[in-house]
C-alpha positions as CSV (number, residue, x, y, z in Angstrom):
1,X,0.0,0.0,0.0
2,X,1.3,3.7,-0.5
3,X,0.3,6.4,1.7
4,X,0.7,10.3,0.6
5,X,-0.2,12.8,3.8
6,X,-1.4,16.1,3.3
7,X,-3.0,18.6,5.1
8,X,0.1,20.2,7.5
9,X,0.3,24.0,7.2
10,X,1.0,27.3,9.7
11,X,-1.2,27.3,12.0
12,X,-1.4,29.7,15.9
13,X,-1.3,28.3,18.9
14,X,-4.9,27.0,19.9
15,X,-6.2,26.5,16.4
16,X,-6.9,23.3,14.5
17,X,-6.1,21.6,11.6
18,X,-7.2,18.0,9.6
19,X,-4.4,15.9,8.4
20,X,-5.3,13.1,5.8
21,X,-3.2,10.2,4.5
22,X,-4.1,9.3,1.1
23,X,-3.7,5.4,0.2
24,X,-4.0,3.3,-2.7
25,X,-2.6,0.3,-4.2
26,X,-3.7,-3.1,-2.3
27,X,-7.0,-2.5,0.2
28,X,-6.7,0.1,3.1
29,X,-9.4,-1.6,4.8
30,X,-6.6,-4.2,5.6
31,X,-4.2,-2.3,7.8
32,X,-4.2,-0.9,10.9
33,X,-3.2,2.9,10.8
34,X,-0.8,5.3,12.9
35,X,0.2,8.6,13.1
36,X,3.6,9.7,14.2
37,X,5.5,13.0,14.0
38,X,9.3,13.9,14.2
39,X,10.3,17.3,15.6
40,X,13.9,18.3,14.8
41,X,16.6,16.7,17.0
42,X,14.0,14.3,18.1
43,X,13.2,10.8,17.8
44,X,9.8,10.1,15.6
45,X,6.8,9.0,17.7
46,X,3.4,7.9,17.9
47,X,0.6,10.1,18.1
48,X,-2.4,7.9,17.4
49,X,-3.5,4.9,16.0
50,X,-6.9,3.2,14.4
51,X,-7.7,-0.9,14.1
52,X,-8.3,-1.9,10.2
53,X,-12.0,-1.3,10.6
54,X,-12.2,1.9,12.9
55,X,-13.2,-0.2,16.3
56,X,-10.2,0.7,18.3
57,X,-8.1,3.3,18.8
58,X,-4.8,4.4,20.8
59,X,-3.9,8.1,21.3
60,X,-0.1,9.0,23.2
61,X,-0.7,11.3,26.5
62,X,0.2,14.1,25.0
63,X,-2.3,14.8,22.4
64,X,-4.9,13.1,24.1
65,X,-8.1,15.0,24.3
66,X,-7.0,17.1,21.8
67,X,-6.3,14.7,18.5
68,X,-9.0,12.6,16.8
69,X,-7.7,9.7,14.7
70,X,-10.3,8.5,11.8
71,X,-10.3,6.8,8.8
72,X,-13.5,6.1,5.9
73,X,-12.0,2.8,4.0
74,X,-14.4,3.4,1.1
75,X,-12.5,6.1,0.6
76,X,-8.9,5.0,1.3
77,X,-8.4,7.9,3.6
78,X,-7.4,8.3,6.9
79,X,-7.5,11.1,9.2
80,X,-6.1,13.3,12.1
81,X,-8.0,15.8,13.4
82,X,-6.0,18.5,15.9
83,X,-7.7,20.7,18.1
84,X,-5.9,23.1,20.7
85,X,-3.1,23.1,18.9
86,X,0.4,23.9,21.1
87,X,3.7,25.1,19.5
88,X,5.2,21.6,20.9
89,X,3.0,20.2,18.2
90,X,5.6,21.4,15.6
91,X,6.9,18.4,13.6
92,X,6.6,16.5,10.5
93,X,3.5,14.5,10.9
94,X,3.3,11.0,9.2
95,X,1.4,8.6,8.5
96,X,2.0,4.7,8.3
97,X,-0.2,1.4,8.1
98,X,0.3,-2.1,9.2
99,X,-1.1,-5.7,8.4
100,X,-2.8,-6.8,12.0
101,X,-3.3,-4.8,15.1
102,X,-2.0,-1.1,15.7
103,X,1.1,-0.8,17.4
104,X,2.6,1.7,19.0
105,X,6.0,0.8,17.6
106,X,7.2,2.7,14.5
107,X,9.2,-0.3,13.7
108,X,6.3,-2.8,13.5
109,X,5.0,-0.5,10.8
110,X,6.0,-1.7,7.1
111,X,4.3,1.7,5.2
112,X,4.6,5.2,5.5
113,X,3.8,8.4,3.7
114,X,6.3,11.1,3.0
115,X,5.1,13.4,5.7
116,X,3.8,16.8,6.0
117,X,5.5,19.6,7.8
118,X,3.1,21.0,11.1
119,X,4.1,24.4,12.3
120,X,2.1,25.8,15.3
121,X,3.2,29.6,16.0
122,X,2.9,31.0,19.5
């Protein structure tokens, strides 16, 4: 499967914005789904994750509350919706897919998009 995400932009602090991640090629409604971002200097990590069909879903502390993770298989989209957004949200956001059950681990993820760049001003 390739995955293309879009949707990253300036945005001020507090405001929101809706990240998608574009997939084609064999059947999205086969893999599980993350997102991760990668601020400079730092190591990439998740953010949130969807099951294959949408019935389960993981968010990391930090954006909890404030992140939505989606995804409509008929259309081979997935989504991220941020809310409240905080400078610290700066980073490249991407997104990733997985046969079986979401994982936390970017490693156990075999596909990923080519990111797109976040910037939250203060």
């Amino acid at each position: 499967v390739q995955l293309q995400a879009s949707g990253g932009g300036l945005v001020q602090a507090g405001g929101s914005l809706r990240l998608s991640c574009a997939a084609s090629g064999r059947a999205f409604s086969m893999y599980a789904m993350g997102w991760f971002r990668q601020a400079p200097g730092k190591e990439r990590e998740i953010m949130a994750a969807i099951s294959a069909r949408g019935g389960s879903e993981y968010y990391a502390d930090s954006v909890k509350g404030r992140f939505t993770i989606s995804r409509d298989n008929a259309k081979n989209t997935g989504y991220l919706q941020m809310n409240m957004l905080k400078p610290e949200d700066t980073a490249v956001y991407y997104c990733a897919a997985r046969s079986g059950l979401p994982q936390v681990d970017k490693g156990a993820y075999a596909y990923w998009g080519q990111g797109t760049l976040v910037t939250v001003s203060s």
